[in-house]
N, C-alpha and C positions, 0 to 999 in steps of 0.2 A: 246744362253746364257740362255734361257728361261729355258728350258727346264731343264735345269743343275739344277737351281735352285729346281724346282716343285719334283726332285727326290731325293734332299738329304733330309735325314731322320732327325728331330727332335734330339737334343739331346736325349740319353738315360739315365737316372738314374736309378742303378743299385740296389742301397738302397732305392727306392721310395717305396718297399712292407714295407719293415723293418722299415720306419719313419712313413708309415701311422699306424702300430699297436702298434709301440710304441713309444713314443714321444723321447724320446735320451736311451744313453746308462748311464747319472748319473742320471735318475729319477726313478730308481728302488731300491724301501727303502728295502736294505740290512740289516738281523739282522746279526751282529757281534757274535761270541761266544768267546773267548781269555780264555786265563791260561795265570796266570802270578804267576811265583816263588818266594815264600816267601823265608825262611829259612828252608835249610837240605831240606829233602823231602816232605813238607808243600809247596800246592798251592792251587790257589785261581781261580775260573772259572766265567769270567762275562759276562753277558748278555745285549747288547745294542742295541737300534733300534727298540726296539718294540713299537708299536702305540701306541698315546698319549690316546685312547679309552678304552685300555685295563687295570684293575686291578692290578696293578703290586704285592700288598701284596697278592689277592690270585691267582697267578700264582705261587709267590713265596711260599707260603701255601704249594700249591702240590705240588711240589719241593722239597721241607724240608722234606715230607711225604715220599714220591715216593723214592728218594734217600737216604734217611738217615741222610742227613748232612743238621748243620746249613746254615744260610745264611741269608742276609739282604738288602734292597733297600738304593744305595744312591745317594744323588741329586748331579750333576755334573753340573755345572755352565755351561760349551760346550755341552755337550753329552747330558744332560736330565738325566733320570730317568734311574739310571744303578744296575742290580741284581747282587751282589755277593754270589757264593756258592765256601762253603769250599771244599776242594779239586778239582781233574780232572773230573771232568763230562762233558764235550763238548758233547762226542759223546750221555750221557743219555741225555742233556738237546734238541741237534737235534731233536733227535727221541722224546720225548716228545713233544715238539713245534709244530712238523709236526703229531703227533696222536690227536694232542687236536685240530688241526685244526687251529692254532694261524700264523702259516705261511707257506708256500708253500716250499716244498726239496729246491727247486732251488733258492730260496730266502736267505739262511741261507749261511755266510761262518765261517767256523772253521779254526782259527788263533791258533798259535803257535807249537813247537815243530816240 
């Protein structure tokens, strides 16, 4: 009976690499990108999630610059500090966020449509 015991192996856990380098799978602060449809062909592209550390007027600055279009920061009671820009720009505000160095490709998801 001895014996039996001395040779059965340890449980294995199979996600023991995956939990030691990242602590779960909801503690990765995802920025949000959305389009949400006004009226007729007018939309609206917002930006949430971005660090409490960050400038949000001058992010939003170059923004305004970079794309052409208006847009404004507003305070959301849930959400925090959320950018709206006038029209579809998801994919330009991606690729901007990930050149300026503000967040990682793999971090960003593009919602809607």
């Amino acid at each position: 009976m001895s014996e039996f015991d001395t040779n059965i192996p340890t449980a294995f856990d199979p996600f023991a690499e995956a939990n030691a380098e990242d602590s779960g799978a909801g503690t990765k602060e995802y920025v949000h990108v959305r389009i949400q449809q006004r009226n007729g062909r007018k939309s609206l592209t917002t930006v949430q999630g971005l660090k409490k550390e960050y400038s949000y007027s001058k992010i939003l600055k170059d923004l305004k610059k970079e794309f052409c279009c208006n847009g404004t920061v507003v305070q959301d009671p849930e959400l925090g500090q959320v950018i709206q820009l006038q029209g579809d720009q998801r994919k330009n505000v991606s690729t901007f966020l990930v050149q300026a160095g503000i967040v990682k490709k793999e971090n960003i998801k593009i919602h809607g449509f």
